[in-house]
N, C-alpha and C positions, 0 to 999 in steps of 0.2 A: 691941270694935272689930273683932276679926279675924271675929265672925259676921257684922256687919253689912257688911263687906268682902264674903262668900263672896256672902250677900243678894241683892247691889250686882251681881256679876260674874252671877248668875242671871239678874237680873231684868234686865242687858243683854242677856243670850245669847238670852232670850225675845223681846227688842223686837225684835234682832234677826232672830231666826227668823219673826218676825210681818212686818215689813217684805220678807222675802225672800219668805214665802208671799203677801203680798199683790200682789205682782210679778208684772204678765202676762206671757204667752212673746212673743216675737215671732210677727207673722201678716204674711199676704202683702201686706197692703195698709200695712205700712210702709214701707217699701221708697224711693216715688219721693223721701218728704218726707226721707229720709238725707242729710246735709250733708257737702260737705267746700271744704278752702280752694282755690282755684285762683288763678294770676296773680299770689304775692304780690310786692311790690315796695315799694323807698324809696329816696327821693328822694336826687338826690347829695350834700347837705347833710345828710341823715340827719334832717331835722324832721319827716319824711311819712310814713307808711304807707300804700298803698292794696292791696285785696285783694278778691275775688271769696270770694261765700259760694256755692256751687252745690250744688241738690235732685239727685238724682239723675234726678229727673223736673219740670219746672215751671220758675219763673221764677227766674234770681238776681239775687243783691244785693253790690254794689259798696259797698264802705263803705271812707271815707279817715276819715285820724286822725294827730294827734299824737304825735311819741315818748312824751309822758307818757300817751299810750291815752286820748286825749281824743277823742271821735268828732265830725269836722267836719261831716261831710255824708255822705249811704246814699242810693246811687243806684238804686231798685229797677228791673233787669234791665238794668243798666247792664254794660257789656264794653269790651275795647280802648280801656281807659284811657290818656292819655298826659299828662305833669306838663311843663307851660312850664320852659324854660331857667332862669327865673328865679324858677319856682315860685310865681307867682302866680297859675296858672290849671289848672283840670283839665279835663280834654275825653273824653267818652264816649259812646262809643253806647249804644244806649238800645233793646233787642230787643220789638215784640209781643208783648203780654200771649202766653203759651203759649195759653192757651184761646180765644184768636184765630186763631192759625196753625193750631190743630188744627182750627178748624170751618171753616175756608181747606180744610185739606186733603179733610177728610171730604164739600166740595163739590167735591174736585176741579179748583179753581183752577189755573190756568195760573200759569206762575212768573212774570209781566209782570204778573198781578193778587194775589199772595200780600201780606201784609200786609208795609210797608216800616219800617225802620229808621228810628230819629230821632236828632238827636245834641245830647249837653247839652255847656253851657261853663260852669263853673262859677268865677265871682271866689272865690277863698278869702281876700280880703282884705275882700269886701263881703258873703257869702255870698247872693249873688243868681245864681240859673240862668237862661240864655239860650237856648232849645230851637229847632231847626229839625226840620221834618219830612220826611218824603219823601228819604229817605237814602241813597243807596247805596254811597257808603264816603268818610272823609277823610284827608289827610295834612297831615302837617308837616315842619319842614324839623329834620332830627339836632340842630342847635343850636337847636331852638322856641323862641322867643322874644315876639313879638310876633303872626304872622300863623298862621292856619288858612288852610286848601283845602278844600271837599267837593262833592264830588256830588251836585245834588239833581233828582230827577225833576219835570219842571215838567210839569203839566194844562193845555194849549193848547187850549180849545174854537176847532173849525176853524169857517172862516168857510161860511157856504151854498159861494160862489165856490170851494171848493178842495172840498167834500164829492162822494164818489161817489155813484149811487144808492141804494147799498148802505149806503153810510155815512150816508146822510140818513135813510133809514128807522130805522137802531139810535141815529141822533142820535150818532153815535161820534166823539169827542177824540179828538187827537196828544196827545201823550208828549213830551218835550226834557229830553235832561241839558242843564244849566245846572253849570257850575263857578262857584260861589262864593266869593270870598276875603274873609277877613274877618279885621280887624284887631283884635285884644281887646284893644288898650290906647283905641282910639277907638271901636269899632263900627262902624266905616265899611266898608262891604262895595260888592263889587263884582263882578260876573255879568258870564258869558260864554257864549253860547249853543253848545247842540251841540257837547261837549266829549266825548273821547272818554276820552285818559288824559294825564295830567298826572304831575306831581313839581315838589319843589323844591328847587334847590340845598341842601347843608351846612350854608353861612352865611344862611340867609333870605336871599340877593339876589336871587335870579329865582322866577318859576315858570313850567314851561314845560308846554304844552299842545296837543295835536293837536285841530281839528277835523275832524267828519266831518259831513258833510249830506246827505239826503235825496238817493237817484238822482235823482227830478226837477229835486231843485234846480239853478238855473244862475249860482251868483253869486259861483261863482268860489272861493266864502271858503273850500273845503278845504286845510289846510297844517298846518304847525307853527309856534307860536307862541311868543316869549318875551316876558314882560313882567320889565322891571326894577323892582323893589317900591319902592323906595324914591323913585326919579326919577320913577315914575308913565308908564314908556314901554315902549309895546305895540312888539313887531317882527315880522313874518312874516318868520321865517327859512328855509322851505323852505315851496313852494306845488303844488298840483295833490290831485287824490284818489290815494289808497293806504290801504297799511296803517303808520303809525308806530308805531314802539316802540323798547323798553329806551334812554330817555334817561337818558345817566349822563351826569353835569358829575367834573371832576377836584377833587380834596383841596382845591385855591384856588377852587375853583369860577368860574375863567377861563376855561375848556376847558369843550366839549361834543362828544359824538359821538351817532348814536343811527341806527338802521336803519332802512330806507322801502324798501316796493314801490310802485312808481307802474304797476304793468302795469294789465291791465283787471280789474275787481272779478272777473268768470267766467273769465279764465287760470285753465287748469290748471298751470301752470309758473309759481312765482313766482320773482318778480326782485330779490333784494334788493342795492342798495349800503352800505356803511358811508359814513356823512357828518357833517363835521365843522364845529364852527364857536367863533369866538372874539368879542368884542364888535366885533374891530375891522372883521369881515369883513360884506359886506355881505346876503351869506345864507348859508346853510351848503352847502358843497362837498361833493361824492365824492371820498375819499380810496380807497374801495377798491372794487370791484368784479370781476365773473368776467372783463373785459376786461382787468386790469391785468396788469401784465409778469411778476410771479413770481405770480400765481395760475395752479398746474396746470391742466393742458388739462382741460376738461370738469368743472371744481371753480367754485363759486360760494361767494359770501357767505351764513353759513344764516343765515334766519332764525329761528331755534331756540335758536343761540346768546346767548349773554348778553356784556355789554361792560364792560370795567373799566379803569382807567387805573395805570398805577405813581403809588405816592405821590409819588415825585418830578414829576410830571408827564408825562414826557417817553417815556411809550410809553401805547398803547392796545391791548389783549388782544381780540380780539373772533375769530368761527370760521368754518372753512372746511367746506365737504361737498361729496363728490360731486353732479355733477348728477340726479336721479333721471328713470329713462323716466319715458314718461307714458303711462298707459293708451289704448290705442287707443278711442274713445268710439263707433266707426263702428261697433263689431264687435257683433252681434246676443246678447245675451247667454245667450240660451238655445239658444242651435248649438253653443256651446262648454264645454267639460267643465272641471267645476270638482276639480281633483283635488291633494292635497300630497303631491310625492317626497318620499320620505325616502332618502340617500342616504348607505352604510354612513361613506365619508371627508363628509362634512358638520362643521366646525368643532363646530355645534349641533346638536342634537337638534329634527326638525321642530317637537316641541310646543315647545320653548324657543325658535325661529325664529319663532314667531304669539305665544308670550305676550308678547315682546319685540320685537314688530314697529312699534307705534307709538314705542317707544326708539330703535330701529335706522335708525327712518324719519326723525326728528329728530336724528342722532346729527349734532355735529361734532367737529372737529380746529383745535386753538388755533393760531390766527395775531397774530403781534405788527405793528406800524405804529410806526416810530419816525419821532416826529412831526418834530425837527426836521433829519434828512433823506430826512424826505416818501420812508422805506422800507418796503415791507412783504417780512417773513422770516413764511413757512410755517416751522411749528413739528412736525407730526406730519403723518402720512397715517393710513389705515383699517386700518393693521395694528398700533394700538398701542390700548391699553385704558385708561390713563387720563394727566396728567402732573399735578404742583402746581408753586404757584410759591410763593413765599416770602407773606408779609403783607401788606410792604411792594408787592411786583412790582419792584421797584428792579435787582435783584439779576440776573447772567447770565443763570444758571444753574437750568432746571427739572428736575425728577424727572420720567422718565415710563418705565413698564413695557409688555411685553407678552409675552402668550402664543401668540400666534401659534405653531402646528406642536408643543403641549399643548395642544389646550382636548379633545381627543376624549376623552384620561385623565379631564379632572373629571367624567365621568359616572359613574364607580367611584372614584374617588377624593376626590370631596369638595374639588377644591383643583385648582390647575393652578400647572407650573413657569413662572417669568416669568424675560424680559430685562430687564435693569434698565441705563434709560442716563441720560447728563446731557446736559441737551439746554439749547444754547448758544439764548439770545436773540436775540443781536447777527447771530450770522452762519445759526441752523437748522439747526447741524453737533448729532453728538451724538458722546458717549463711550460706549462697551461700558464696566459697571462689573460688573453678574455676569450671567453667561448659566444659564439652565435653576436658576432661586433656587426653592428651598421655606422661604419666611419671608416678611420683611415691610421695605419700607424707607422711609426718614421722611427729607426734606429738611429741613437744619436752618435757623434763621433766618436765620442770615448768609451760605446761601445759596454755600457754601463747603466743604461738610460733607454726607454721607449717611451717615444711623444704619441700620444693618444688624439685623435677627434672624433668623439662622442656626435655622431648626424644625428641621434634621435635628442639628443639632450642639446644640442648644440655648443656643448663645453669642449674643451682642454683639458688634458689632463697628462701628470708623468707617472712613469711605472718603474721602479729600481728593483731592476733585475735580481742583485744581489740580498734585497731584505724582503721582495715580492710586494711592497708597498707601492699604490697608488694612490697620487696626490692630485689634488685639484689645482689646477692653475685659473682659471676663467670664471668655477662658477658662481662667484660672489663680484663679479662685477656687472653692473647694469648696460656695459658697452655689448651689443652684439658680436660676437666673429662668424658667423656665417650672413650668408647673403643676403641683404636687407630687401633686393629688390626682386629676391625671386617671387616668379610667378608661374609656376610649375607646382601641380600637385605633388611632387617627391620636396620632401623636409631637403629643407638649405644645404646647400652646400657649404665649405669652409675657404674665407679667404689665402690661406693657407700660408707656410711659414715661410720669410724672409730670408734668415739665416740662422746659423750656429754659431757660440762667441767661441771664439779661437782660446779662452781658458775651460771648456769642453764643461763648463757649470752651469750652462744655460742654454734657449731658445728665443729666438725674435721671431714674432708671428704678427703678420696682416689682422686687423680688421678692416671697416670700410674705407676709412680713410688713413687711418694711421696709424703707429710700429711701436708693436710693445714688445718688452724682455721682462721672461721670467725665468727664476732660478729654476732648478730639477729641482730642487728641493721645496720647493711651495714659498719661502723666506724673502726671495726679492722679486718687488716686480716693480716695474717701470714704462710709464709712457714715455720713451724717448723721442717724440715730435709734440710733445709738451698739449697733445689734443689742435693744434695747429689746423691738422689736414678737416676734423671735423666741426670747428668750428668757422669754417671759412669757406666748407664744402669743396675739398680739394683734396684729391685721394693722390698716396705719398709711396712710391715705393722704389725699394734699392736699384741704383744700377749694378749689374753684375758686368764685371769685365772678364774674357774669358786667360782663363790661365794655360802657360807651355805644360804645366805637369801632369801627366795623363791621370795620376793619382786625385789630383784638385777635384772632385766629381760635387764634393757637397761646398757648399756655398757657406762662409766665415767670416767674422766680424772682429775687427780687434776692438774689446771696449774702450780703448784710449784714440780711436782713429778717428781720422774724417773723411767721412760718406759722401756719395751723391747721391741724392735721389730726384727720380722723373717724379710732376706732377700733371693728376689733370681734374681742370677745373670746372665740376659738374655744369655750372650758372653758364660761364663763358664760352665753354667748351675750349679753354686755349691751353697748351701744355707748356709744360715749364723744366727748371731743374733748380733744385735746393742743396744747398750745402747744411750736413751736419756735424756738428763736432762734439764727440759723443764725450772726450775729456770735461769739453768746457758746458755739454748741456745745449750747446748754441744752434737753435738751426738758422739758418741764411737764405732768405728767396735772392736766385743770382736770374733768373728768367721766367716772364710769364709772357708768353704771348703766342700770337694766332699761327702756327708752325704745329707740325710734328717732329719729334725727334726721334733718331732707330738709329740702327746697325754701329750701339756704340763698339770699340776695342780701345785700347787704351794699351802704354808702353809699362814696362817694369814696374816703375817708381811711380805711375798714373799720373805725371805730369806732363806728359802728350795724352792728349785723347781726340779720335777722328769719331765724326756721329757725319750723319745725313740728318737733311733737315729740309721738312717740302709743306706747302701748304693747296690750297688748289690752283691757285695761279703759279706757283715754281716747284720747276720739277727736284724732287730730293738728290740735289748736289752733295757731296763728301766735303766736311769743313774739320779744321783741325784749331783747337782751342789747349789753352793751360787749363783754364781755370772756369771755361764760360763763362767770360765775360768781355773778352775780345776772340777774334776767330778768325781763320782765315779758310777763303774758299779753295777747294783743290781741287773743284772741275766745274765745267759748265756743261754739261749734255743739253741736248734738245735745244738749239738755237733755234732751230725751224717752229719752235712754238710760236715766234711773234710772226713767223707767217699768217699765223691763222685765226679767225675770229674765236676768240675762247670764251670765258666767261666767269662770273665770279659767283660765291658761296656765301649764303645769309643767313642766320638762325633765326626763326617764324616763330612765335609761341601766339597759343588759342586758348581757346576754353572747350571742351566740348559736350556736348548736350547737355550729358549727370555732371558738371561740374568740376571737372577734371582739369587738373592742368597737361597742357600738351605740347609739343614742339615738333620743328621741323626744321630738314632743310634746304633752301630754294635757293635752285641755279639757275645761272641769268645769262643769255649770250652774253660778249663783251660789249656787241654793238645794239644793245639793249636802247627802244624807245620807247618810253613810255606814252607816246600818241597811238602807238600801232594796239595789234589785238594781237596777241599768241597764244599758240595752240599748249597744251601743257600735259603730262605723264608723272603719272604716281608709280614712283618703285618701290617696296619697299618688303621688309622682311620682321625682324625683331625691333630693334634700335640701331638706328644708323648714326643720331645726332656726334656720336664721339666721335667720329670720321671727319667732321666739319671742314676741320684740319689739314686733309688727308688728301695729295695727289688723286687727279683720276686721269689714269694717263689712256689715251685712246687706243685701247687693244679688243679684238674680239674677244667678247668675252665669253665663258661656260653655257650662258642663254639669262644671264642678270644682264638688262639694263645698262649701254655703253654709255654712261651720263655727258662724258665729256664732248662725244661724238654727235649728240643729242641735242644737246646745248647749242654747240658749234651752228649744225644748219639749223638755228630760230629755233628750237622747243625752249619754253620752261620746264623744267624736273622738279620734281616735289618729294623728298623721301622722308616723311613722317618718321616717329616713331610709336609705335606701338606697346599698349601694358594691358594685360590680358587678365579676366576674372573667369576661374576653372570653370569648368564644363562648359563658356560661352566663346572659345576663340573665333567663329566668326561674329559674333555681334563685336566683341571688343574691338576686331578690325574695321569694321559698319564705324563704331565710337570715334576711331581717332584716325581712319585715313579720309570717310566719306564728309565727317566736321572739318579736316583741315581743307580738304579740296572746297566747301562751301566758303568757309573762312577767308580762302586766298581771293576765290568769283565774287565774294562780296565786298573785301577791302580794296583789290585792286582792281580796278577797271580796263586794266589791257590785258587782265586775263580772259580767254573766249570760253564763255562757259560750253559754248555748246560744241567745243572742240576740247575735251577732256579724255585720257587716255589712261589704260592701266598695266602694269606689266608687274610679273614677278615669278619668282623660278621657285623651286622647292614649295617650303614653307610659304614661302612667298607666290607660288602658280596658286597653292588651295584657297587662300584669300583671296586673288583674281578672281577663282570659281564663285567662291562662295558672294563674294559683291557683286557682282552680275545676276545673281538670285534675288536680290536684295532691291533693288534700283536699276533706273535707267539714264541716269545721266550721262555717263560713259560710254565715248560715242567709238572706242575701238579695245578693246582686250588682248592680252598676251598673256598666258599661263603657261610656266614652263614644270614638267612632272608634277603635276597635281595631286593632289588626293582629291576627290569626289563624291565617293563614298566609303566613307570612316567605316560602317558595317564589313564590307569587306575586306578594306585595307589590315581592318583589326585581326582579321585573323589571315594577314599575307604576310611573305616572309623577303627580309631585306636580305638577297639574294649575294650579295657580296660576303657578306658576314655567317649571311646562314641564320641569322637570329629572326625572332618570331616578332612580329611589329607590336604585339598587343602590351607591351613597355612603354610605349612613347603615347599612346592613348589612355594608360592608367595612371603614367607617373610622370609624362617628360612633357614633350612640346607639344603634342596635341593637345593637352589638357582636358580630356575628360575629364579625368578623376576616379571615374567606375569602371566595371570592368562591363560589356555589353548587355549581359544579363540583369545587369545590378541597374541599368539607367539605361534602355533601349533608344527611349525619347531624346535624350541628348545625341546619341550618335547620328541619329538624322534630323534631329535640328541643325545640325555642323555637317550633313552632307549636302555637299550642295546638287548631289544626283536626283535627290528628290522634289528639288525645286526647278529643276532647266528648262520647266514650261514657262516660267516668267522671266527669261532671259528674252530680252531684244539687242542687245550690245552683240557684235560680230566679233569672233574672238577665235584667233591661232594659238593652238595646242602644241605643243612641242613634248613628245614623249619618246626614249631610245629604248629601242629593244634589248639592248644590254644594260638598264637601268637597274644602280645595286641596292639602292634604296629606298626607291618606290616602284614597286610591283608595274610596268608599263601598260599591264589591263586596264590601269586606273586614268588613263588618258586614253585608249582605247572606251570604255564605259561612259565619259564624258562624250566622245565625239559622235558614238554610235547612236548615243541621246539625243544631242542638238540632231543630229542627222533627223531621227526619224522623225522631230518635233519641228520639223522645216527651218532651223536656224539656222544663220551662215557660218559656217562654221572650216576648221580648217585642221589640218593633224600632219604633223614633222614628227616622221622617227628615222633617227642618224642610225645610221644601220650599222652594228656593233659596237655604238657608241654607251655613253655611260648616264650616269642621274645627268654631270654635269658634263659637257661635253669635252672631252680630251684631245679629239684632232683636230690639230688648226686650223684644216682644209674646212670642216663643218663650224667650226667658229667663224672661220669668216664668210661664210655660206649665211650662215642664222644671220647674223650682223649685215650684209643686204639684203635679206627678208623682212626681218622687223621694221629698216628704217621705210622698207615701200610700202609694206602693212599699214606704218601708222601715218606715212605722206598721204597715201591713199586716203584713209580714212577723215583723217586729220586736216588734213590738206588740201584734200580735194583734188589730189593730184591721180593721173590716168593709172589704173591697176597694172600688175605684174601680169605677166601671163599665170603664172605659178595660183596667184587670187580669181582672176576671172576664171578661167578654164581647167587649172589642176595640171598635173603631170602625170598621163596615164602609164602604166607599168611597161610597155611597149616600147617608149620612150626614155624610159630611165638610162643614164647613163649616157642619153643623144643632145635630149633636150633638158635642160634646168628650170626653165620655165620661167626666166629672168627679164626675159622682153618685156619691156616698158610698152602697153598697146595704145598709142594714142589715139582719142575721139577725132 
């Protein structure tokens, strides 16, 4: 019996080995058909599932189902799913075949002829579909129920009598949005022509809608419109041409506001009033305007602004702006010189002044309208930078900061000190609560309360609005709240807060691992994970499930409920979920292990709850649990995985050089021998280990490292992680990627030392630089937007933003520490420009001339280096591309470069043409330079 055991266990290990060898690697043309879930959701009843299956390239599929995972109906390329009130209806859009839109584009189609949207209604009591076409979006009202809205482009063949010349010869149609309403319990629809933008009340009672008509038109019909749904009565409540918009109705959806220009279509200067109306009113009124008695001199109604009502009803939030000049239009435009001052006292930085200029030019300042004595209180002017108001709006009392006389510091600093005041509703008065703050402050619900985080002190603290008292909450405990593990010259950051308890007399706040509650009042505080998470090394925090009430914004805690919380476990790296039960004190581990879990949602009563859950080997499938602690699956995407040779994910820990402890983590084909020798690549960035966990699904990636794809044909991958001492971030890199690649060639013997590889983009390209200065062991390199020389970077400007770099060298990820002058010597210790004469490693540059956050000279300066220093060297700029790359075409472009880069190198395998020879400018666009040349 025990030979036919050994037999047994051979002649598995063979099948085994035979199903592994039979295993393709991955190839580039896998890629678009890659799945993953998007959109999942279920219904407030928890009977429903619906979810998005999405290719990375290509059509998806919309599929609803039953809790028991019974599949109703699969909506192919179905999106913006929405489930009736009462859950008897599903409503989706419904996208063009992909190979429609792409032969749309490849003609060059105008976007008024691109292929349109259709939208399905699905009875899930009859299972019969009702499709409209010609789409261009719909809605429903928050409590859906009964009625649909949508958009549909109507084909008006014009008559001889209304055609141009020109129009008679191409035979050319009018176009007409038409709003359609349409009732799913009858079918009974009803159109309206020339509809511009619409909504519908809360309660399904109204829907209201602008038309707009044709300049020729003369028939007056331009207005706003309200039909009551139920009564069957149309009303023009506001008439003439303009621009309408943002119609909000209030909580009882009795109340309307909504803004109108009525000036002339060609004003340069628009005119906007706030106007209001109730059923009983005969059209709707101007409540505010730049004429009215408390609008500042030379300030208007913006149009920009957005409008909201307090839940109680009885105020309306809507914004004020300066009036803007108006371009002189007489002035000859080329007599005049187009030039940007920069100017040393400027608040901004010119580039930050133009990336922020369509922001700046739209910006308002909150005004309140208490309706019912027909007031309006200005809330802010142009010297404050943001305010909040409570959920509700009910409440005085808003939060609003500003930096005003700091903002010239956050260009070395990374951060600007703010005034933090309480800014009175009723009367537009405000309180000084801290002047020149380095932290963060949070208005708490009730609207009575300001949560403080002290960055320089690293405390907690509460501020009561009404007696101007501030109390300590944190500073007398020895527990940290901000970041234990930063390593960044700027003071810590705050774990920040959890939630608000729904008796509005407290806050629950993060620290490293685990959730305290303290009163506003300083009098109660509480570890409510009883110290759990930090004694066991396992960081604890709330699952939020998202709420139907648009009002829900801030996140609440009943103190008699029971919680969920994720965990994840520093030692293991494996995550989990805990039950709290804050009545009884109790927390409960319901799961620890080697998964990730995400994209929870959860029904009403939170006794459905759908999550994903992936680890490296399974791709994140949608699963639906009570309780977690049984579950069921509700999809399988990616069967075509076990096509293919994959691989699995191990956590490494070393020691290295100083003593340090270190980790890592190594990926392994699946058809892993350990007789053979493999070639191996270091990726790596900050910390990667918490990923462990973590799907890597094989997609072109930005210009990081396709691991999966990597793994597949025969690499080992190796992603360290890295912890940095200021002013030395590349030695600290040297410390724990150059120790762990030793570590690995000397513990394991199928690793080839002399086939070692490095790759890494951003953050991650400047360390490829910088350890190619350092050593030679690295026998091929990839840097993707590097920094090379910190001297210059220091004073370049991240072009997307407009901001000046010399922040993230003084205070953030660079880690100097100093500012250039202060510590010259550091800056080109950590460039690696002034050492690329001791580079031997052959190494491809990847830099985009639309790169918004690292100056693209700066892989230019690298290669211009190796060039003249006779190194091999190589340089990719995706022509209008970005830091990290956004078009898929050049994702998948890089993604066969690197793997022939590092075959080549690594491998030993014949060059690209692209590597041997280059692609001269002549050829761009003919040739790629993809040919494999073989010996």
């Amino acid at each position: 019996m025990l030979q036919t055991k050994h037999l047994l266990t051979i002649a598995l290990a063979t099948i085994t080995f035979i199903s592994w060898a039979q295993k393709k690697p991955l190839d580039h043309s896998t890629y678009d058909t890659w799945q993953s879930i998007t959109n999942p959701d279920i219904s407030s009843s928890g009977s429903y599932i619906y979810y998005s299956i999405s290719p990375q390239e290509g059509d998806v599929t919309t599929e609803f189902k039953t809790k028991k995972n019974q599949l109703i109906t699969r909506i192919p390329r179905g999106y913006h799913v929405t489930l009736t009130h009462d859950e008897k209806f599903l409503i989706s859009l419904i996208k063009p075949l992909f190979q429609e839109i792409r032969t749309a584009k490849i003609k060059k189609k105008k976007p008024e002829e691109m292929p349109k949207d259709s939208l399905a209604v699905f009875d899930i009591t009859t299972k019969n579909t009702l499709k409209f076409n010609n789409i261009k979006n719909y809605k429903v009202a928050r409590e859906f129920r009964h009625n649909l809205a949508f958009i549909q482009e109507i084909e008006i063949p014009a008559t001889k009598d209304t055609l141009s010349a020109a129009d008679k010869k191409s035979k050319k149609s009018e176009k007409e949005n038409r709003l359609v309403l349409y009732n799913l319990s009858t079918g009974d629809t009803l159109q309206f022509r020339n509809v511009e933008n619409y909504l519908f009340s809360d309660d399904e009672t109204y829907l209201i809608w602008n038309k707009k008509t044709a300049e020729k038109d003369s028939s007056d019909a331009d207005g706003l419109y309200l039909y009551n749904i139920a009564a069957r009565q149309l009303k023009k409540i506001s008439a003439g041409r303009g621009t309408y918009k943002n119609f909000t109705f209030d909580d009882a959806s009795r109340q309307l506001v909504f803004l109108a220009d009525k000036t002339p279509a060609k004003s340069l200067r628009k005119d906007f009033n706030l106007y209001y109306y109730t059923p009983n009113l005969d059209t709707a009124i101007i409540i505010a305007s730049k004429t009215s008695s408390t609008i500042p001199n030379n300030w208007h109604i913006s149009g920009d602004a957005g409008l909201s009502f307090s839940e109680n009803g009885e105020k309306c939030y809507f914004g004020l702006a300066p009036i803007p000049q108006i371009k002189d239009t007489t002035l000859v435009e080329f007599e005049h010189a187009k030039v940007d001052i920069w100017h040393w006292q400027d608040d901004y930085l010119m580039t930050q002044q133009l990336a922020n200029l369509k922001r700046d030019q739209s910006a308002s300042y909150p005004a309140v309208f208490h309706i019912a004595q027909k007031r309006i209180v200005p809330l802010l002017d142009d010297t404050f930078n943001r305010i909040s108001f409570t959920d509700s709006g009910n409440e005085e009392w808003g939060l609003a900061t500003t930096d005003l006389g700091n903002r010239i510091a956050g260009q070395w600093q990374g951060y600007t000190l703010n005034d933090i005041y309480a800014v009175s509703t009723q009367t537009g008065s405000n309180i000084p609560v801290k002047t020149k703050w380095n932290g963060s402050s949070f208005l708490a619900p009730s609207g009575q309360h300001i949560i403080l985080f002290n960055r320089a002190e690293g405390n907690w603290s509460s501020y009561n609005i009404s007696t101007a008292e501030t109390i300590p909450l944190t500073q007398d405990i020895a527990t940290s709240f901000t970041n234990e593990q930063n390593d960044v010259p700027a003071r810590p950051g705050a774990y920040g807060i959890a939630a608000w308890s729904t008796d509005m007399q407290g806050v629950y706040i993060y620290d490293r691992y685990d959730i305290w509650y303290f009163s506003f009042d300083g009098k109660q505080r509480q570890l409510i994970t009883k110290g759990f998470g930090r004694n066991n090394k396992i960081t604890l925090r709330l699952i939020e499930f998202k709420e139907n009430d648009p009002r829900a914004k801030t996140v609440t805690i009943d103190p008699q409920a029971k919680l969920f919380l994720s965990s994840f476990n520093e030692r293991s790296k494996q995550n989990g979920i805990f039950q709290l039960d804050l009545k009884k004190g109790d927390l409960k581990e319901i799961i620890q292990s080697p998964f990730t879990f995400r994209q929870f949602a959860a029904n009403k009563k939170k006794d459905q709850i759908i999550y994903t859950k992936e680890n490296y080997n399974q791709s994140p499938d949608l699963y639906l649990t009570k309780d977690f602690n049984n579950e069921t699956k509700l999809s399988a995407i990616n069967p075509q995985q076990e096509q293919y040779n994959w691989g699995t994910a191990e956590l490494v820990k070393w020691e290295t050089p100083s003593g340090k402890a270190a980790e890592g983590i190594l990926y392994k084909p699946e058809n892993f021998d350990p007789t053979k020798k493999y070639p191996i690549i270091a990726y790596f960035y900050e910390t990667l280990t918490e990923g462990l966990y973590t799907y890597q699904a094989p997609a072109p990636t930005p210009s990081r490292l396709n691991i999966s794809f990597f793994v597949s044909n025969g690499y080992l991958v190796f992603a360290p992680d890295i912890r940095y001492d200021n002013g030395h971030p590349g030695r600290s890199a040297e410390e724990y990627i150059n120790s762990g690649m030793q570590f690995l060639a000397q513990e394991f013997p199928w690793i080839d030392a002399n086939k070692m590889g490095i790759q890494g983009q951003s953050w991650g390209g400047y360390q490829v630089a910088h350890l190619i200065t350092r050593t030679n062991v690295y026998t091929a390199a990839w840097a993707g937007a590097p920094v090379v020389n910190m001297t210059s970077a220091y004073g370049g400007i991240r072009w997307q933003s407009g901001m000046s770099r010399q922040f993230q060298y003084e205070n953030l990820q660079s880690r100097i520490g100093h500012s250039l002058w202060d510590n010259k010597d550091l800056y080109i210790e950590n460039s690696p420009l002034f050492f690329l004469d001791r580079v031997t490693t052959p190494v491809a540059i990847m830099h985009n001339d639309q790169d918004g956050a690292v100056p693209w000279y700066q892989g230019i300066e690298m290669f211009t280096a190796l060039r003249r220093l006779g190194k091999p060297s190589w340089l990719l700029n995706y022509n209008g591309d970005g830091h990290n790359l956004m078009e898929r075409q050049n994702r998948k472009d890089i993604q066969i470069r690197q793997l022939q880069f590092f075959d080549h190198f690594l491998k030993g395998k014949p060059a690209a043409s692209w590597i041997s020879k280059g692609v001269p400018a002549t050829k761009k666009g003919i040739d790629w330079g993809l040919t494999i040349e073989n010996d």
